[in-house]
Structure formats: structure tokens, C-alpha cells
C-alpha positions, -999 to +999 in steps of 0.1 A: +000+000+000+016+032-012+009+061+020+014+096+009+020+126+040-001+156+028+016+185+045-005+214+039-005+255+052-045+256+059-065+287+071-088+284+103-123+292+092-119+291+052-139+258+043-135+262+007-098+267+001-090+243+033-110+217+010-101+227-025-064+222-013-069+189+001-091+177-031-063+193-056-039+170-030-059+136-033-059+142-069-022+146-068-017+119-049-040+096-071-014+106-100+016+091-076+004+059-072-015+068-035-040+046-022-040+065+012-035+098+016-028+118+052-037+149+062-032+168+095-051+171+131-085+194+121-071+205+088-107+207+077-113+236+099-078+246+107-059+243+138-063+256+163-105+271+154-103+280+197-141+295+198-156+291+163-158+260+177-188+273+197-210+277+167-229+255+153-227+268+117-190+263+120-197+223+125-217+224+103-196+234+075-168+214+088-190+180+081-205+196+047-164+196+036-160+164+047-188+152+025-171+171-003-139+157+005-153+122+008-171+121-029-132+127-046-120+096-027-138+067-049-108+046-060-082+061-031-089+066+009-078+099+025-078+104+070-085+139+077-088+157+105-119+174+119-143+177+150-174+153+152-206+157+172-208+133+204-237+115+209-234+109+249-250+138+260-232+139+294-200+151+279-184+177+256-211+176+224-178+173+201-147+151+193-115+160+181-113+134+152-097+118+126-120+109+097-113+079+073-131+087+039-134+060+009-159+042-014-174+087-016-179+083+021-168+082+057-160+047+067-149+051+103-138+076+126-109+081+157-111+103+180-087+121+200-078+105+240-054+127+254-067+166+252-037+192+261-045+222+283-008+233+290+005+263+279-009+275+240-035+246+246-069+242+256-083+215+239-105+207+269-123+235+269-141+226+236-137+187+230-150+147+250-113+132+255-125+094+237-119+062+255-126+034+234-098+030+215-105+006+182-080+003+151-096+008+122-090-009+089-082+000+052-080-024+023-063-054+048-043-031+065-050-026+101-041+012+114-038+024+149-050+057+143-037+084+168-043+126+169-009+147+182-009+149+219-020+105+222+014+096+213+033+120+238+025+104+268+036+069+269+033+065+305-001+061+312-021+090+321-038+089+356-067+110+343-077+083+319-082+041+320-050+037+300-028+049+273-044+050+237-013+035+224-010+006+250-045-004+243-042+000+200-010-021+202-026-049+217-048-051+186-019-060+166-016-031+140+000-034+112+011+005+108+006+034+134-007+069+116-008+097+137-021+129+122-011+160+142-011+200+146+026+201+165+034+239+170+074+247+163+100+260+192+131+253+186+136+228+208+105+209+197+123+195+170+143+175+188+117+165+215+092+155+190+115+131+170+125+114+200+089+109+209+081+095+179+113+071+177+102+063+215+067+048+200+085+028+171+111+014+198+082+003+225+056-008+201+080-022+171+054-009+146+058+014+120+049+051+121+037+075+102+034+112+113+014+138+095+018+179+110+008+208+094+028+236+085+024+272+083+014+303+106-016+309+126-014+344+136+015+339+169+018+298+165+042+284+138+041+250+127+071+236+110+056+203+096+085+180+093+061+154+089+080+121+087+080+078+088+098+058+108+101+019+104+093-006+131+135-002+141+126+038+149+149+046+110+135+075+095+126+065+059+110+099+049+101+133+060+088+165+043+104+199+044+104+219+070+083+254+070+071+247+033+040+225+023+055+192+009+042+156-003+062+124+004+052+088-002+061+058+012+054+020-001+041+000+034+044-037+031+021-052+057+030-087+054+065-079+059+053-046+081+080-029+061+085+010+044+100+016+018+105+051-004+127+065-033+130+095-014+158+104+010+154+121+044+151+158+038+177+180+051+167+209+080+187+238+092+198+223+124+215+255+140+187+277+163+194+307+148+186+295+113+154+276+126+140+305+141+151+324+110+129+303+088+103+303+118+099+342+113+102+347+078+073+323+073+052+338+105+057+373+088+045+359+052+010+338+063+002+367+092-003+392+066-013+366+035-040+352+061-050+384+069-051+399+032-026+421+035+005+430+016+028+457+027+050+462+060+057+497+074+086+497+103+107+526+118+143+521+116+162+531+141+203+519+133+197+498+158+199+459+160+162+453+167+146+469+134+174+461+113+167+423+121+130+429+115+137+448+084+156+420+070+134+393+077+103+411+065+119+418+031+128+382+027+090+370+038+070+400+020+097+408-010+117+442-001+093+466-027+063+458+001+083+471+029+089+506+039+114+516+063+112+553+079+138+568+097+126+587+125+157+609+140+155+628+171+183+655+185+196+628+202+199+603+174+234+597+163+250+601+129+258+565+125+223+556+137+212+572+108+241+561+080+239+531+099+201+524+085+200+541+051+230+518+041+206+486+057+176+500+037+201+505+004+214+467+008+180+453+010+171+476-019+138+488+003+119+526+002+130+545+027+120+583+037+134+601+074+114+625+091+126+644+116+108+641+151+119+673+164+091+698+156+068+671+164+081+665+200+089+703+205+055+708+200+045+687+226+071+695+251+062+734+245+025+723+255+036+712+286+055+736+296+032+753+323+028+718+339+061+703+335+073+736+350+113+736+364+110+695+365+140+683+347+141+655+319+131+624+328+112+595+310+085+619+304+101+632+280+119+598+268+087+586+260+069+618+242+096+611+217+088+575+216+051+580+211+057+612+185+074+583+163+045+559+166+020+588+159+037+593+127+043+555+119+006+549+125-003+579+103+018+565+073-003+534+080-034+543+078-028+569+049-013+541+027-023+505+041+009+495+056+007+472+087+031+483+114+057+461+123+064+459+160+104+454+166+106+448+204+128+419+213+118+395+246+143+411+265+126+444+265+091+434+269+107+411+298+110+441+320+094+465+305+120+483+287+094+499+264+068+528+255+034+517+259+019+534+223+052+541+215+076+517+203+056+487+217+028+495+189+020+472+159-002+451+142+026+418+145+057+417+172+083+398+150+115+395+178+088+395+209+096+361+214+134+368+205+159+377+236+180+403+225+213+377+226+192+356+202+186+386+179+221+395+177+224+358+167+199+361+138+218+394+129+252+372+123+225+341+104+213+370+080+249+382+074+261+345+067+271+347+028+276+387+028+272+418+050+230+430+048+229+441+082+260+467+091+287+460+110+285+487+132+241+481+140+256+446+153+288+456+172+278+491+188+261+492+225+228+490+223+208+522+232+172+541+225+189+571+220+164+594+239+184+616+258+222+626+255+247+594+258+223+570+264+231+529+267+207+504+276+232+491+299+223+523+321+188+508+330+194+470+328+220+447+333+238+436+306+224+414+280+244+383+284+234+380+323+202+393+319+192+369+292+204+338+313+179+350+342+147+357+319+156+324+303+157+308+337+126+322+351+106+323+325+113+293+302+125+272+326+100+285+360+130+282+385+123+302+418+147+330+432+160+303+454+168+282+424+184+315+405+212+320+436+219+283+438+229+287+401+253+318+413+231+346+398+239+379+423+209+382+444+206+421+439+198+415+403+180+386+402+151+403+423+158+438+406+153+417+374+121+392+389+101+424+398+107+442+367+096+411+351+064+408+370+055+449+374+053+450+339+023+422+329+002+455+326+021+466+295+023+429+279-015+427+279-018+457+255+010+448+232+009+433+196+006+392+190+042+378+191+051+351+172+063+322+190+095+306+185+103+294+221+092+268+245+072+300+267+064+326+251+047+359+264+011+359+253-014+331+256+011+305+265+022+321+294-011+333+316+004+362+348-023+381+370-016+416+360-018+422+400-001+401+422+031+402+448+047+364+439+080+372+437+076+407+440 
């Protein structure tokens, strides 16, 4: 039986191109010698539909597509995923499911065990976890069909009678398929293929894995769909971050795979892998969202000449406009620094001067401010006089504003709340600033883009005379290490000295950290590249004293 991995971009809510493009794919696949043809966890609906979920029109044209789908898959079969009604009518009235479609029609249906509720998931909220766990069957072949998260635990959960997997594998399978929606970080990679080499190795039966690929407004999904043999050998995987179609030849008598193509290879190095991560999250946010052109201000700086660069690569440079907003305090290379950047990526550019702008302001407040002297008052009028203008350019000429904070900043605050934290998307929110300057030496690989000097100068906002980040936090190198710590890895204060972290700055860091939820809850979405990232993976009361 010849299995072909569908690995598809799909769009939550858009019933007719989600189904054209997995028609056009069965039809593909028929041309390649498929009888079976895999698609990904709810790529009917898109993953993840969170409250469309709610209404019942949204079912209903979830199980219309399916009967579409099912009338182009006469002479081959096709799994796809979508939610199903429940019957019982004590539980959740849906299933996360896995549909089996041949002969024009559904044959049989799997539903989905183990529902995740930990950080970006809440699967509970909306679906019945199943347990009755039945193989189903597809010319001879007998499948244990599995959804994502029923494959990740293969200790049994307490929460349920046993593990999906331990009960399928007793039915003596002849092929595990597990059809998933496996958002990237970049250290999923790795986690995930030793999960699914941890399945082969326990259960000794083949496996193949279907994820979808492709951005959903802040979650990224990489595919890298792959099969492993019954000896845990990859025999085949898609690309990474692209849609992609492999096929693999399953003997069941034999229980073996075999396929003409190679392994594909991935960027292995994090930089690169968040890289591609962002470039694609840039390029489906605004095709998703119908629109086409990027407006940023550059500053000279590291931050929005990363975001510059990667926006140019996702949206093509001619759809991004970069304006240089310059202040008294802005420095000469700040501003050569960023017209050469803009010249290199061959993008518009245009600088307006701040000054008259903020001078205006200041002038207004005069009678108020009175003898005060400069403080972040004024830091910030400048900040927000440069997203006042941003925004304007916006509006006037349909840009989308690009938001270049990195995770370090938005860690502790380091930002002006509608001022430089504005946007429609947060590119490097999910990026600490060591990471960027990473990226920054990843973009510069074969030739110099982003300047020399944007990478190697100390950072600084430049909004007052001699300014250096390093005058209001730590440096980057240390601080990094603590946000990491705390937030990635949720180690306590306690666990923070034991490491050797100085004690004054881990709690000068820890409160900046959590005084500053306020201003994360009115910032842009961030697209997620890490294992926690700030948004709805990461849930803070705005007031509280833990830590404080």
C-alpha cells in the first residue's frame, strides 16, 4: 500500500480553500500511485478554530467539507482531521477526530484521547477526550490511528483508564498513523522526533506522522512530517516550514516501508530555525490576513534592522517601507547606519525628523512640567511622537506596522506603551536580545546586509544625551540567562542564587519582570518561536506580589 503525507498550510475558518487544497492534493496523490492519503489534526477547519468551535454553523460546514472531500476519494482513501458531534450527551457535544473517507464516504472515525490544556493549549475546553480505542481498517491493513498529543505520553495517564497507544498495540496493528497539529520551538524538534522514535522502539510498529505547516497568527508549525520503520529509522520526512508531499510504499506482510526519497535535510542550528520560523510567521500573518505591505521605523539599531531584513525576505523588499525617525539625540551612525541597511535590502526608505513634532509637545507642557528636569517623560513623548507618525503612514497608505521589540525588552518593560511597543505583529517579541544579535550574524552569513556597526555598537534608545541600555538594565548576556531561567524554565529565586546569579539582580530583574504584565497585555501578538512565550502561552495576574 503506497501512503502519501499531505503537508499542507491551511487557514482556520476558510472551508473552501482548506478543502479545494486537500481535493487538488488527493488528486495529486492519485497521479503518484497513493491509495491513502494523510492529512493533519482538524485540517478541515484549521488548527487551532479555539471558539468558532462554539458555533454550530462552524460544524456544520466542517461535516459539509468532509462530504465534499469524501465524494473525490472513490478509488483512493484519504484520513483527515476534523471535530465530530458526540452522541453521549453527558459530555463535551464534540470530538476532536480523525476521519477515514473511501468508497465517496466516511468509513470510520478516531477520536482524540489525550486533550492538552498546557501552555498555547486548551483543547479541553471545547472537545470529550474518547476512551474506546479501536483500530480501524483500510484495504487489509489494520491502522492504529492516533491525533498529536495520544502519542506523547507513553506513560499512562492517571486521568484516563489507560494509554491510547498501549490499548491499540494490543490489537496488533500493522502501521501506526498519527495525524497531528505540533506547533514549532526550537527545541520541539528534537523532542518530537525522539517521541516518535520512543513509539516505534516500544511498540516495534511502523509510524507515520502527519503535522501541518504554516502560521496561525503567533503559532508556527514547522511540519517536518516524517515515517519511521518498526526499528525507529527515518525513511521519509517532508520539508520543513514549506507545504511538501512524500510517499512511502508500506508492506504489511512484511510490516515494512520503503521510499525512493531520501530524508530531507533541516537547518539544524537555532538561529537558522528561528530564521525560517519568522520569515514564514511574517509571510501567512499578513497573507492570512489579506494584506500586503509592512511599514517599520528604523532606528540603526539591532532590533529593526533584524525585522527589516526578515520582513523583506517574507514580503519581498518593494512591500516594505522603512522610515527613519531621528530625534536631536539620534546619532549620525544611527542614521548612515540604516539608510545603508535600507540600500542593501534595496527597500523605500524616507526620514522625518521628530523634532518639531516632539517640540510641540514639550512646548505644550511647559506650564505643567514647569522647572521638572528631563526624565522618562520626555523619553517617552519622543517614543510615542514616532508611533504617531508610523501609524499615520499606515493608515494613509495600508501598511501594517511592524512591531520590533525583542523578549528582553518586553521582559522588564524596557518599552513605551503606544510608542515603540505599537503594531499590528511583534516579529522578535519572542526573540531575547542575545538571540537577535544571533539572527543578525545568520542574516549576514554569505555577505554583510545588516551593518557591521548596528551589530557591534552598544545597544541604546537614544532618547536623551549618551544614552546605553546598559544604564537601566544589566547587561544582556546576564540578563538573558535570568529571563531564560525564570521564565522558560520556572525556576524560583532560590533556584536562580543556587545557580550563582547575584541576588541584587536577580530580584531587581524578577520584579521588573512581574511589574510589567500591565504593559504585555496591551501589546501586539508575538510570534512564538520558544518553548514559553509571552502571550497566551504564558497566563500572569496583572496584580499580584509572587515574587515581587
Amino acid at each position: 500500500m503506497r501512503i502519501a503525507l499531505a503537508q499542507l498550510n491551511y487557514t482556520i475558518g476558510d472551508f473552501d480553500l482548506n478543502t479545494a487544497k486537500i481535493i487538488e492534493t488527493i488528486q495529486t496523490c492519485r497521479l503518484k500511485g497513493a491509495d491513502l492519503v494523510v492529512f493533519a489534526e482538524l485540517s478541515v477547519c484549521g488548527y487551532p478554530p479555539r471558539d468558532f468551535l462554539e458555533f454550530d454553523d462552524f460544524i456544520q460546514k466542517s461535516h459539509s467539507a468532509i462530504d465534499t472531500i469524501a465524494a473525490h476519494c472513490t478509488d483512493i482513501g484519504a484520513i483527515v482531521g476534523a471535530p465530530s458531534r458526540n452522541p453521549d450527551s453527558k459530555g463535551k457535544n464534540l470530538f476532536n477526530s480523525a476521519w477515514l473517507l473511501a468508497d465517496g464516504k466516511v468509513q470510520s472515525l478516531a477520536h482524540k484521547a489525550l486533550l492538552p490544556t498546557y501552555d498555547i493549549f486548551d483543547e479541553y475546553r471545547y472537545f470529550e477526550p474518547n476512551r474506546n480505542y479501536e483500530c480501524i481498517t483500510f484495504k487489509g491493513v489494520k491502522i492504529a490511528l492516533t491525533i498529536c498529543e495520544d502519542i506523547w505520553n507513553l506513560v499512562p495517564d492517571p486521568l484516563y483508564i489507560s494509554n491510547p497507544m498501549d490499548v491499540l498495540a494490543a490489537q496488533n496493528p500493522d502501521i501506526m498513523i498519527n495525524i497531528a497539529a505540533s506547533p514549532f520551538n526550537y527545541d520541539q524538534q528534537k523532542t518530537r522526533l525522539e517521541i516518535l522514535r520512543a513509539n516505534t522502539s516500544q511498540y516495534k510498529i511502523p509510524l507515520v506522522y502527519v503535522n501541518q505547516v504554516g502560521a496561525q497568527t503567533e503559532l508556527l508549525f514547522d511540519g517536518n512530517s516524517c515515517v519511521l520503520d518498526s526499528g525507529s529509522n527515518q525513511v521519509a520526512s517532508c520539508k520543513a516550514f514549506d507545504e511538501d508531499i512524500c510517499t512511502v510504499d508500506f508492506d504489511p506482510e512484511q510490516k515494512t516501508l520503503t521510499s525512493e526519497l531520501t530524508v530531507k535535510s533541516k537547518n539544524s542550528s537555532k538561529a537558522g530555525l528561528i530564521h525560517d520560523a519568522l520569515v514564514m510567521g511574517i509571510r501567512d500573518y499578513f497573507a492570512k490576513m489579506g494584506f500586503s505591505k509592512a511599514i517599520l521605523g528604523l532606528s540603526g539599531g539591532i532590533d529593526s534592522a533584524v525585522t527589516l531584513a526578515l520582513a523583506s525576505e517574507a514580503l519581498g523588499n518593494k512591500n516594505v517601507y522603512a522610515v527613519l525617525l531621528p530625534s536631536e539625540y539620534s546619532s549620525d551612525h544611527s542614521i548612515s547606519d540604516a539608510v545603508t541597511l535600507a540600500k542593501n535590502l534595496d527597500c523605500k526608505y524616507d526620514t522625518i525628523s521628530i523634532a518639531e513634532g516632539y517640540n510641540t509637545l514639550h512646548d505644550s507642557l511647559l506650564p505643567y512640567f514647569k522647572e521638572l528636569p528631563f526624565s522618562v517623560a520626555e523619553e517617552n513623548i519622543q517614543a510615542r511622537v514616532r508611533a504617531i507618525l508610523l501609524m499615520a503612514l499606515a493608515n494613509k497608505f495600508g501598511y501594517i506596522l511592524l512591531n520590533t521589540s525583542n523578549k528582553s525588552e518586553a521582559a522588564v518593560g524596557y518599552g513605551t506603551l503606544y510608542g515603540d511597543m505599537c503594531g499590528g505583529i511583534s516579529v522578535l517579541g519572542d526573540v531575547y536580545k542575545t538571540e537577535v544579535y544571533e539572527l543578525a550574524h545568520f542574516i549576514n552569513r554569505e555577505k554583510e546586509i545588516i551593518p557591521t556597526n548596528s551589530i557591534v555598537k552598544p545597544p541604546s534608545a537614544e532618547l536623551r544625551p549618551g544614552q546605553k541600555d546598559s544604564d537601566s538594565l544589566p547587561d544582556y548576556d546576564i540578563l538573558d540567562k535570568i529571563l531564560y531561567n525564570y521564565i522558560e524554565m520556572r525556576k524560583s529565586p532560590a533556584d536562580l542564587l543556587e545557580s550563582g546569579f547575584d541576588e541584587a539582580i536577580v530580584k531587581r530583574v524578577l520584579r521588573m519582570v512581574n511589574t510589567n504584565e500591565w504593559k504585555r497585555h496591551q501589546t501586539p501578538p508575538i510570534l512564538r518561536v520558544s518553548p514559553k512565550a509571552f502571550g497566551q502561552g504564558r497566563r500572569m495576574p496583572i496584580v499580584g506580589r509572587y515574587l515581587a
